[in-house]
N, C-alpha and C positions, 0 to 999 in steps of 0.2 A: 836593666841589662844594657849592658857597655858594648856598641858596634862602631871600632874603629877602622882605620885607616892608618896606614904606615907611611912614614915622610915622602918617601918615594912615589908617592903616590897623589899627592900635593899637584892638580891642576898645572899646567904650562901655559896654557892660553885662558882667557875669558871668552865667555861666550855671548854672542849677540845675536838674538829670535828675529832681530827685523827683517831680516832676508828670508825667513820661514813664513810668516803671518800671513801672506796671500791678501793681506789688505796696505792701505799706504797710512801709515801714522802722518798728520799732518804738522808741518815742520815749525819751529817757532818762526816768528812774524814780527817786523817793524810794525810802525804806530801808523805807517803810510799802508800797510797792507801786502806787503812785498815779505814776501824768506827770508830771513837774515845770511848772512855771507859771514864769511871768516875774519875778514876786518869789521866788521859788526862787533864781534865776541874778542878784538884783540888785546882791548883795552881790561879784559874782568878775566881773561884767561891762560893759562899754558897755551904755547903753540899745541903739541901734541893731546892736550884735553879738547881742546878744539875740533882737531881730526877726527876723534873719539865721535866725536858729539854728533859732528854733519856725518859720519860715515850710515852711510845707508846697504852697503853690499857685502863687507867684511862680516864674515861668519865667526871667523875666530881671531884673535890679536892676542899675539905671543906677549906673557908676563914678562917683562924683562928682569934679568938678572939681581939686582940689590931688591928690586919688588920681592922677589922668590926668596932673596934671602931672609927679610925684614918680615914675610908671611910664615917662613919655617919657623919665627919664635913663636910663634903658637897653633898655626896649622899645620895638619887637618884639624879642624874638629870635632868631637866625640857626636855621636847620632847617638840617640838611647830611646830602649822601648820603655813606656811607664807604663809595666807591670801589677807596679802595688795599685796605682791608679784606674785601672782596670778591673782589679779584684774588689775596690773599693764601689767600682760604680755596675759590677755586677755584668760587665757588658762582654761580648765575645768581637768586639770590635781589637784590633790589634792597635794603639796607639805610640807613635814614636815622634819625638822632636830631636831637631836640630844643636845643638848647645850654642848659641857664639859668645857664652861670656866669660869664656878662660882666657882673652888675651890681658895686654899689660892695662886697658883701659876697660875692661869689664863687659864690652858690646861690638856690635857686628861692624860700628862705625870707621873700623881699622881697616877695615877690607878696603877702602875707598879712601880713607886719608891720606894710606902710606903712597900709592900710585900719585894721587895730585903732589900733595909736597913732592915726592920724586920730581915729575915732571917739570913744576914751578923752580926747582931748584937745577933744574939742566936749562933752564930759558936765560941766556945773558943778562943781566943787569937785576933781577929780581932778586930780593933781600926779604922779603915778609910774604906776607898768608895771612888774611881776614877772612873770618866766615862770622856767622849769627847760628846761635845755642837757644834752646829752651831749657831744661832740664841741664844740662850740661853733658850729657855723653859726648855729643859729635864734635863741641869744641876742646874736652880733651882728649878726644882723639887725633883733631887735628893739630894739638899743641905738642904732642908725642911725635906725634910724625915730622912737624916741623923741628923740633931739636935730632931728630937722629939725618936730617938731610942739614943740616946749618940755618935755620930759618928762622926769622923772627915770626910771630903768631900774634894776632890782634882778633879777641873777640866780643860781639857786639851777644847780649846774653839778655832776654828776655826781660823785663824790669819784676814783674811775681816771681818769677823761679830766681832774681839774683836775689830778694829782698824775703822772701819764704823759703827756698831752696839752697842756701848759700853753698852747700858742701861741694858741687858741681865745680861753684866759683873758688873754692881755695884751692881745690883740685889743678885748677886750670893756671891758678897763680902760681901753686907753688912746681908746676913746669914751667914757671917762665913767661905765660904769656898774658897777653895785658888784658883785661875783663873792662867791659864797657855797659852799666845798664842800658836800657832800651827798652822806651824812647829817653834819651838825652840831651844836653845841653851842648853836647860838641857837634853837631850835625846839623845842616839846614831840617831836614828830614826832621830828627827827634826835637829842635827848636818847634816850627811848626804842629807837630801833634800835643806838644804841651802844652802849644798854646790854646789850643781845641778842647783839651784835658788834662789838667793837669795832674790827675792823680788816674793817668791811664797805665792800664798794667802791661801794657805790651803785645805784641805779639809777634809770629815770626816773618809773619810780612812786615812787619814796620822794622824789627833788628836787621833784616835783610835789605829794606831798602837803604839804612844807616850803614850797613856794609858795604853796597855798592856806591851807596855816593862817595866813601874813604877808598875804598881802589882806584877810582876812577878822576881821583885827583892826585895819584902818587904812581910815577913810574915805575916805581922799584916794589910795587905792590901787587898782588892775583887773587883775586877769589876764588874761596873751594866754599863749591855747593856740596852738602851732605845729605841731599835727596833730591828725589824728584825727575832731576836729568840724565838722557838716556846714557853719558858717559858713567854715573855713578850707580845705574844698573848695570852695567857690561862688568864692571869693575867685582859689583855685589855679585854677579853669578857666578863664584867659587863658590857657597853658599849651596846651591841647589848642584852644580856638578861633583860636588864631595858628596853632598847626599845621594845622587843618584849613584857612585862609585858604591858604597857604602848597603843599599839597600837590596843593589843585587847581589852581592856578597852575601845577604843573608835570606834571597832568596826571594825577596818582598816587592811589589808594585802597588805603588800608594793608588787607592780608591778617592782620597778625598786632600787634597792641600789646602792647609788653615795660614795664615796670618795675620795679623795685627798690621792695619795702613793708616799712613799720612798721608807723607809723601808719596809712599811707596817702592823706597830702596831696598829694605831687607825683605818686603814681601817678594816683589822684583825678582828679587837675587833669588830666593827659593824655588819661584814657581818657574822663571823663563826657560832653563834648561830642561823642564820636563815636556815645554811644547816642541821638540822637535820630534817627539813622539805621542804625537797628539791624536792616534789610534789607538789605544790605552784609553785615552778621554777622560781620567780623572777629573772629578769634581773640585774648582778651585774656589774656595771660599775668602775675601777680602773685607777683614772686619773693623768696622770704623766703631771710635766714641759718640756719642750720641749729642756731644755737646760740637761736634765739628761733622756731622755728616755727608760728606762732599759728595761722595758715590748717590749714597740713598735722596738725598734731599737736595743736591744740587744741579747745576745746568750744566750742559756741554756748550762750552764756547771758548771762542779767545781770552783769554784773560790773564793779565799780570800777576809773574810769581813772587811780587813784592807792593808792598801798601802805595809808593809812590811813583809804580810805571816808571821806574830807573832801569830797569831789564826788559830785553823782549818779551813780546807775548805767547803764552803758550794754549792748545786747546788739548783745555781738560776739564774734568769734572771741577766744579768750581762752586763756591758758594760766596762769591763776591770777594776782590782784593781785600776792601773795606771791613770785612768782616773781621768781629774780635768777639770771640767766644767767650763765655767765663772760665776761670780759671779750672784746672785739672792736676791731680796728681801727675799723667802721664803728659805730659807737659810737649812732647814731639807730636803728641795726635791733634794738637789745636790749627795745625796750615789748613785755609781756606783751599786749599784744590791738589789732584791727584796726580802723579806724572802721566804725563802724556800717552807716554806707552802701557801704563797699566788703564790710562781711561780710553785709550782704543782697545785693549782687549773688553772692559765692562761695555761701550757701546754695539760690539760685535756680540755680546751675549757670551763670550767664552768663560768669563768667571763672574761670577753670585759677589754680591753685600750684605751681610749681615749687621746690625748694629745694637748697642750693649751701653747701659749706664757706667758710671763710676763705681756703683754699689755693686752693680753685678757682676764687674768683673773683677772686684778687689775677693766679692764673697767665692769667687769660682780659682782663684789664685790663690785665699788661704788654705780651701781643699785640696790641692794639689799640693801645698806645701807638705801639710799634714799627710796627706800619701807618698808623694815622693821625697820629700827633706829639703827641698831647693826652693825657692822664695825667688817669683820671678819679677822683672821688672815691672812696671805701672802697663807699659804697653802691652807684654806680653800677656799681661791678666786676662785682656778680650779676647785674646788668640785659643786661650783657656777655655775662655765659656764655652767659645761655640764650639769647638772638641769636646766639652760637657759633653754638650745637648746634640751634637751628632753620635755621639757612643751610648748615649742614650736611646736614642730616635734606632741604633742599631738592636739596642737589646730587646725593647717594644718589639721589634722587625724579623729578632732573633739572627739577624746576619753580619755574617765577619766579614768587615771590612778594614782595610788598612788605610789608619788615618796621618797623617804626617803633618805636625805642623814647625813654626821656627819659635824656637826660643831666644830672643833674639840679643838679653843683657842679662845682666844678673842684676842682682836688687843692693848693692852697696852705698845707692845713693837715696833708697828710699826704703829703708829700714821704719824710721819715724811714721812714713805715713798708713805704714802697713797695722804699728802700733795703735795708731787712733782711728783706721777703720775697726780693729776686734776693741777698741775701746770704747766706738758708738760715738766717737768725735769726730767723725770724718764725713764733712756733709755731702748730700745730694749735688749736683750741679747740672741745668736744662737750660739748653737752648731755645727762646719763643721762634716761634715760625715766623711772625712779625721781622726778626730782628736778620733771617737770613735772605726774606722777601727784600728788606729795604737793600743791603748788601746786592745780592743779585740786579735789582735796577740801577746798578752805579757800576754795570757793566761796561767796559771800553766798545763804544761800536768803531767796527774798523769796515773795509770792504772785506765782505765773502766772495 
C-alpha cells in the first residue's frame, strides 16, 4: 500500500535537532585541541556548507529555490506499508518504509548532493567537486548533481568495489566524471599505503584522505562529504519530514525507527525530525554490519574521519582511522566511525545498535523480495533484519506495533551479488576483535 504526498507538499526548509537535544554535541577539533573555525574548513568547503556545519542554533534553513526545483524531479517520496510482508511473517505489527530509490541515481544520496554542488557552484572561482565512493551510489550522485550546476566531478572510489564492483564506476564515467581507484599512484596519501600494501583493497578512510589531499591542493576545487557531517544530515532530513507529513495523513505514529548506519546520513535523515517530538519516545534502532561495528564495538573519542588526519577531528563512535575491514557487498557500511550527532544520541542512550552478518541480512532481503517484489540495496538488507525480528518479537508478544524503517536505494547496482548469495557463492565475511583492538590503540591522543 502506496502513502503519498503531493508536490505541494515537498519540505521548504531542512531540519536541524541540535537546538532540541538538551545535551551539547561536541564540535570537530584541531590536532592542537582547539574547535575548528570557519577558515579552518575554507580550504575543503562551500562558504555556506560551512555555515551549515558550525551552525548550532538555527532550527530550520530554508531550501532554496533551484535546490526545491532539482528535489521536485523526484520528491516526495513514496512511504509504503509492507503488507504482504506482514502476512508473510504472520505478525500484527503494522510495518512501513520509506522508498529513496526513485530518484535519477537510485538512492537517498541526492538529497545532499544537489544542495553542496549548488552551493559549491555559487562560491567564486570554484570549477570541480571531489568526494571518495565505496560502492558507487554517492559518487553518482555527486556527479549528477555536479553536471546539472556546471561542475567538473572527481572521484576517489574505493580500490575492491572499483575492481569487483565496476558498474558504480562506468555509471560515474559515463556522467562525466573522472573515477580514481583508491589507494593510488596519484596521491602522497595512496603512494604511501601502497607502499605498506600493495595489494590493499581500500577503504573510505584512505579514498577520503586521497580526496582531501586533491582539494587542498587546487583552488578551484571543494569537497562534498556524503555522510557523517552534521550539514549532510540537516540536508538528509527531508527524508524523516516527508515521513512524518506522510504518516499522519494515515493516521500512524511509529513505535519503533529502523535503519541501516555508517555514516549515519540517511539514518540521520529518518530519525532527527521525529525527535522534536520526543514524548512519543519511539524506539530508535541503528543497525550496523558486523564486519564495521562502530556503535557496538567501538570507542567514543576523537578521531579522524580519514586514514591520514588530513581533516579535523571528530568525536564519535569509532573503531580506529586505521581500521580496514574486509570487504562487503554493502560496501558504504565499512567507515570506521559514526557521525557525531548520531554518536551523541547512542551515548545519551536515546537510540539502540543492533548488529547483523552479511549472510543475515542478504537471507532477511531476499524474504522481503519475495514478499514484497522490490530487491533492496546491500545496506538496506540489515535495516530488514532487524524489522524481521522486531515484528516477530511483536507476534511472540501479540502486539501492534508500528514499525518504520528507510529503504534507503534500490538494488540496480548489486543485482549480481544478490545472484551468488541464493547461489551459496557469497561468502561469510568477520571481523577479529584482534584487528579492531590494534585499530583503536592508534587512536589520535589530543587534550580533553
Amino acid at each position: 500500500m502506496r502513502i503519498g504526498v503531493e508536490l505541494k507538499e515537498i519540505p521548504s526548509k531542512w531540519f536541524s535537532v541540535v537546538p532540541d537535544l538538551g545535551f551539547t554535541v561536541p564540535p570537530l577539533m584541531s590536532q592542537s585541541g582547539y574547535p575548528v573555525s570557519y577558515h579552518d574548513l575554507a580550504s575543503l568547503a562551500p562558504s555556506s556548507i560551512i555555515d551549515q556545519e558550525l551552525d548550532k542554533v538555527t532550527r530550520e534553513i530554508p531550501i532554496p529555490g533551484e535546490v526545491s526545483s532539482a528535489y521536485a524531479d523526484w520528491r516526495p517520496t513514496s512511504l509504503f506499508r509492507a503488507d504482504r510482508l506482514e502476512k508473510t511473517l504472520d505478525t500484527p505489527a503494522r510495518i512501513f518504509f520509506k522508498y529513496e530509490g526513485t530518484d535519477i541515481t537510485g538512492g537517498h544520496e541526492m538529497n545532499t548532493a544537489v544542495p553542496q554542488a549548488y552551493y559549491a557552484a555559487k562560491d567564486k572561482g570554484v570549477k570541480c567537486m571531489v568526494t571518495a565512493t565505496a560502492n558507487g551510489e554517492w559518487g553518482i550522485s555527486l556527479a549528477a548533481a555536479c553536471n546539472r550546476f556546471g561542475l567538473e566531478c572527481k572521484v576517489y572510489m574505493v580500490r575492491s568495489n572499483y575492481e569487483q564492483k565496476p558498474q558504480g564506476r562506468y555509471v560515474m564515467e559515463l556522467l562525466g566524471a573522472e573515477v580514481i581507484a583508491s589507494p593510488g599512484n596519484t596521491t602522497r596519501t595512496g603512494k604511501k599505503i601502497l607502499a605498506e600494501n600493495p595489494s590493499s583493497p581500500g577503504t573510505i578512510a584512505i579514498a577520503l584522505s586521497e580526496a582531501f589531499e586533491y582539494a587542498q591542493t587546487k583552488d578551484d576545487t571543494k569537497f562534498a562529504w556524503g555522510t557523517v557531517m552534521n550539514h549532510v544530515l540537516l540536508h538528509q532530513s527531508i527524508i524523516g519530514l516527508e515521513s512524518r507529513q506522510q504518516l499522519q495523513k494515515a493516521g500512524v505514529r511509529p513505535d519503533i525507527i529502523i535503519g541501516a548506519v555508517s555514516g549515519g546520513s540517511g539514518f540521520g535523515g529518518l530519525i532527527l525530525p521525529f525527535f522534536r517530538e520526543r514524548e512519543q519516545k519511539p524506539r530508535v534502532i541503528a543497525v550496523e554490519t558486523s564486519v564495521a561495528p562502530s556503535l557496538s564495538k567501538g570507542r567514543y573519542a576523537y578521531d579522524y574521519g580519514d586514514a591520514e588526519g588530513l581533516f579535523p577531528m571528530l568525536k564519535m563512535y569509532t573503531l580506529g582511522h586505521s581500521f580496514v575491514p574486509p570487504g562487503i557487498i554493502a560496501g558504504g557500511m565499512r567507515y570506521h566511525g559514526i557521525s557525531p550527532l548520531i554518536s551523541a544520541l547512542y551515548k545519551e542512550k536515546q537510540i539502540e545498535a543492533k548488529t547483523y552478518t552479511q549472510h543475515q541480512a542478504f537471507e532477511a532481503a531476499v524474504g522481503f523480495a519475495r514478499s514484497e517484489g522490490l530487491i533492496a540495496s546491500p545496506e538496506t538488507a540489515y535495516a530488514i533484519k532487524a524489522v524481521i525480528d522486531e515484528a516477530l518479537i511483536c507476534r511472540g508478544k501479540k502486539e501492534r506495533k508500528n514499525i518504520l524503517f528507510l529503504f534507503d536505494a534500490n538494488s540496480n547496482l548489486d543485482i549480481v551479488a544478490f545472484k551468488e548469495f541464493v547461489d551459496g557463492a557469497l561468502q561469510e565475511q568477520l571481523t577479529p576483535d584482534d584487528d579492531i583492538s590494534l585499530a583503536l590503540s592508534k587512536l589520535p591522543q589530543i587534550p580533553e
